[in-house]
N, C-alpha and C positions, 0 to 999 in steps of 0.2 A: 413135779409136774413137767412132763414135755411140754418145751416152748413149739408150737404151732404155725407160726408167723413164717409167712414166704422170704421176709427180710431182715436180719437186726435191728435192732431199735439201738439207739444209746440215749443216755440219759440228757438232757438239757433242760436247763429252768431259765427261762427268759420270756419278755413279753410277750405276747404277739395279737394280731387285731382279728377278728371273728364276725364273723357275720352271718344271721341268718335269713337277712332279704337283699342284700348290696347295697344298702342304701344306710343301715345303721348299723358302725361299728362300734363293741366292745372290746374293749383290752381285759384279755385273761393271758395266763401262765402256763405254755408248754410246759408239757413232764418231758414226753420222750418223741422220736421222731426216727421215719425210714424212710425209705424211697418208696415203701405202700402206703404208708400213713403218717398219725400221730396220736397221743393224747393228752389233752390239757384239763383243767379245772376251771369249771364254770360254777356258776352261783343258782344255777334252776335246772331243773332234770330236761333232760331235749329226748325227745321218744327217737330210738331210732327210721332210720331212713331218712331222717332229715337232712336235706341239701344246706349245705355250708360254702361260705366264700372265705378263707383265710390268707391272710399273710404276714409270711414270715420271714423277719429279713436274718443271713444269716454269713459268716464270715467265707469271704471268698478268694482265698489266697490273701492278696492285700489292701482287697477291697471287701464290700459288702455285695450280697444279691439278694433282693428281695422275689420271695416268691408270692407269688399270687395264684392261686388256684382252687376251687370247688373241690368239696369229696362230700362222703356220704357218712354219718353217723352211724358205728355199727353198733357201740353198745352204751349206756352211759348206767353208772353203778354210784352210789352214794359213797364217801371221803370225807368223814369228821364232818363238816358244817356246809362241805360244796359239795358239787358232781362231777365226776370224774368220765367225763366219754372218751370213747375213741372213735378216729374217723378214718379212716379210708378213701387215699387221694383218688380222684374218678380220671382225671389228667395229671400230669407232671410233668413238664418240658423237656429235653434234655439237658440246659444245660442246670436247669432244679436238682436233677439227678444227682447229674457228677458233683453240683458242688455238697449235697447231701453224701453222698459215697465217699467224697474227700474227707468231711466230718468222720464220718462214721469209722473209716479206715484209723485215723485218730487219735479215736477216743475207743473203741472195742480193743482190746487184746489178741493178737492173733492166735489160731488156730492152728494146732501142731500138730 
């Protein structure tokens, strides 16, 4: 299957905090993550278009950066006992970006 996606993804399994009114958050578990999106596992099916507030804090040279940012829900598909969506960041800051593109430079293998 041709990959589709405007960005790489690479893999990551880590916390992170989810929210669908800003007001109450759940901790579930990033799969994967790019400078377009991400998808994690949740525990109830979320119809897409749903507006999300997440963040994720994530390794920044030798520190930490926590990102904070809204996307939209594009698809959420069943996964053994959970749901599995993805989302699509609506904003991204820059410097969200670069530290995402640092990642990602990383942990993908380059391309020859």
């Amino acid at each position: 299957m041709e990959e589709r996606r405007k960005s790489p993804r690479f893999t990551i399994d880590q916390l992170i905090e989810l929210s669908f009114d800003r007001e109450q958050f759940i901790p579930t578990r990033i799969v994967d993550l790019s400078t377009e999106g991400f998808s994690c596992r949740v525990s109830e099916a979320v119809e897409p278009l749903v507006r999300v507030f997440a963040m994720v804090r994530l390794e920044n040279g030798s520190d930490f950066l926590t990102i904070s940012s809204e996307g939209v829900v594009v698809h959420c598909r069943r996964d053994g006992d959970e749901f599995r969506i993805g989302v699509e960041w609506s904003e991204l800051g820059g410097e969200a970006r670069a530290a995402i593109l640092r990642l990602q430079n990383e942990r993908l293998p380059m391309k020859s």
